[in-house]
Backbone as CSV, one residue per row, in Angstrom:
resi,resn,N_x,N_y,N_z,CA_x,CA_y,CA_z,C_x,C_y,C_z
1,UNK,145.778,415.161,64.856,146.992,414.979,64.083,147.042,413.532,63.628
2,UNK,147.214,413.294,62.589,147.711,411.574,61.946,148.701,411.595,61.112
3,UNK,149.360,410.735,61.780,150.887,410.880,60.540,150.380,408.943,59.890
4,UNK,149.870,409.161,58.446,149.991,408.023,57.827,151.091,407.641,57.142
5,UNK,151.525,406.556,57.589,152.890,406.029,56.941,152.715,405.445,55.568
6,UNK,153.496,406.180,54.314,152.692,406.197,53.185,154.439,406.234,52.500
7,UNK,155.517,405.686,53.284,156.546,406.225,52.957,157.273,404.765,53.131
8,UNK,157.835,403.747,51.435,158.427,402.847,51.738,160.073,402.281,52.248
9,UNK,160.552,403.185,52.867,161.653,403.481,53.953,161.096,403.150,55.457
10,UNK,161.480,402.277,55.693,161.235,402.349,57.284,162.603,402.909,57.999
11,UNK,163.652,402.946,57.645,164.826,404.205,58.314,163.591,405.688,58.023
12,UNK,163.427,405.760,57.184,163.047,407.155,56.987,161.479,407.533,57.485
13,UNK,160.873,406.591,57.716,159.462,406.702,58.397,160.156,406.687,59.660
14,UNK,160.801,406.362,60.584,161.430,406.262,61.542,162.020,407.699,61.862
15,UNK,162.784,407.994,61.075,163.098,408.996,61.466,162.074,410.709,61.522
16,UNK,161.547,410.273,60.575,160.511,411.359,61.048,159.630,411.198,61.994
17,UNK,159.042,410.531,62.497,158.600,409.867,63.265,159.449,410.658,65.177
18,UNK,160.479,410.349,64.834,161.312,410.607,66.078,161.720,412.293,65.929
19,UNK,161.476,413.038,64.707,161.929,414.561,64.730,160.741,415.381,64.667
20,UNK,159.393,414.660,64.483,158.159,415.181,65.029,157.779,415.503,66.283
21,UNK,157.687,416.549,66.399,157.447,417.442,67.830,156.212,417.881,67.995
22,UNK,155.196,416.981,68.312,153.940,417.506,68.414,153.939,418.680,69.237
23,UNK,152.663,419.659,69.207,152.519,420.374,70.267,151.833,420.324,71.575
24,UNK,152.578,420.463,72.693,152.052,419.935,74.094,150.542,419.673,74.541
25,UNK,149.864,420.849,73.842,148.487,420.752,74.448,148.116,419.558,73.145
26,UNK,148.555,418.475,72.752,148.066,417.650,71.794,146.996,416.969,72.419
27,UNK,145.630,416.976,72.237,144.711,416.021,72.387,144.439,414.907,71.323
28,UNK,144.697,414.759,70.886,144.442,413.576,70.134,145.616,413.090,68.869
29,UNK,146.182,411.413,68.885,147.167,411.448,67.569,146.868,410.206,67.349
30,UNK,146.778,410.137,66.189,146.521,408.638,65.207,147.995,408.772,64.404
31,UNK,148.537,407.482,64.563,149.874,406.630,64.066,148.984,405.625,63.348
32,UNK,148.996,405.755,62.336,148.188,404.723,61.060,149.559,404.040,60.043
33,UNK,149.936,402.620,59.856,151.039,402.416,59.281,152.118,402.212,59.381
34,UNK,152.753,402.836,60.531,153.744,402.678,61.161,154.192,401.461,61.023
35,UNK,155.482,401.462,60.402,156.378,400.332,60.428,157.922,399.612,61.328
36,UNK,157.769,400.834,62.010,159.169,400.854,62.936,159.070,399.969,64.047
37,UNK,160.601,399.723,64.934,159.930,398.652,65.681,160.250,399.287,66.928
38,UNK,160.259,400.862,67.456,160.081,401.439,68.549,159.106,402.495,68.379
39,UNK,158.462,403.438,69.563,157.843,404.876,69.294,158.979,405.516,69.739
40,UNK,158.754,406.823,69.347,159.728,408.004,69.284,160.024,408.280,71.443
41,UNK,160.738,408.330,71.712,161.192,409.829,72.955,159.723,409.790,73.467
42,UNK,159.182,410.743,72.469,158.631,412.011,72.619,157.334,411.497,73.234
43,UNK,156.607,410.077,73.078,155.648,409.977,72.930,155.498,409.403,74.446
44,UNK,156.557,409.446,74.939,156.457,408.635,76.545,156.509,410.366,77.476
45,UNK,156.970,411.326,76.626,156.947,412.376,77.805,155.831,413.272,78.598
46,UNK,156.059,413.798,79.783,154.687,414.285,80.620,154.600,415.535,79.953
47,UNK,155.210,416.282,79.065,153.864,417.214,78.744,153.096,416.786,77.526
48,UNK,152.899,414.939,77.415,151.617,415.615,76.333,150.836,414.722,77.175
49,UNK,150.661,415.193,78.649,149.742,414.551,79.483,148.255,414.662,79.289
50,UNK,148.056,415.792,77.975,146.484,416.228,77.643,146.427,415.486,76.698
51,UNK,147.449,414.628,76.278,146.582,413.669,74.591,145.946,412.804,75.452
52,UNK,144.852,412.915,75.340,143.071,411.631,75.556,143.146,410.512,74.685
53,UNK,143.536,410.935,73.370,143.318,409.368,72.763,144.575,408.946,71.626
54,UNK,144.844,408.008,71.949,146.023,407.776,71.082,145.840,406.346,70.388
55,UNK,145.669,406.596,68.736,145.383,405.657,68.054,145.947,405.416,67.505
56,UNK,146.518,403.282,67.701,147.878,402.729,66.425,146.959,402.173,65.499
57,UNK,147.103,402.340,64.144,146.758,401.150,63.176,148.017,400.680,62.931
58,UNK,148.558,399.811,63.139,150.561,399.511,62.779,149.790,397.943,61.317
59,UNK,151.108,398.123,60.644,151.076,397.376,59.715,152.118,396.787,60.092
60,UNK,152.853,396.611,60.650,153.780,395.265,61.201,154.048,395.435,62.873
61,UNK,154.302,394.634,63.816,154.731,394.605,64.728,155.424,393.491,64.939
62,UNK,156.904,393.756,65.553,157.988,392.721,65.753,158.097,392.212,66.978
């Protein structure tokens, strides 16, 4: 899965971002772009204890 941030809203890259519900057995997610200055909930919880690799390319960090 890669969500490229291709969207010049950072409220609105943000918010999708946070209403994306990967699916549990997720093994693998690339965040390319990302402009927000938190990750979502979702991405700290134990069932996506099977994602192996999790890749940021971020274009800003605060």
């Amino acid at each position: 899965m890669v969500l490229d941030g291709d969207i010049d809203d950072v409220q609105t890259e943000r918010y999708i971002l946070d209403k994306l519900q990967p699916h549990q057995n997720l093994e693998k997610l690339s965040i390319e772009g990302y402009r927000g200055e938190r990750f979502p909930d979702w991405l700290g919880l134990s069932r996506y204890s099977n994602t192996t690799k999790l890749n940021l390319n971020l274009d800003f960090i605060y």
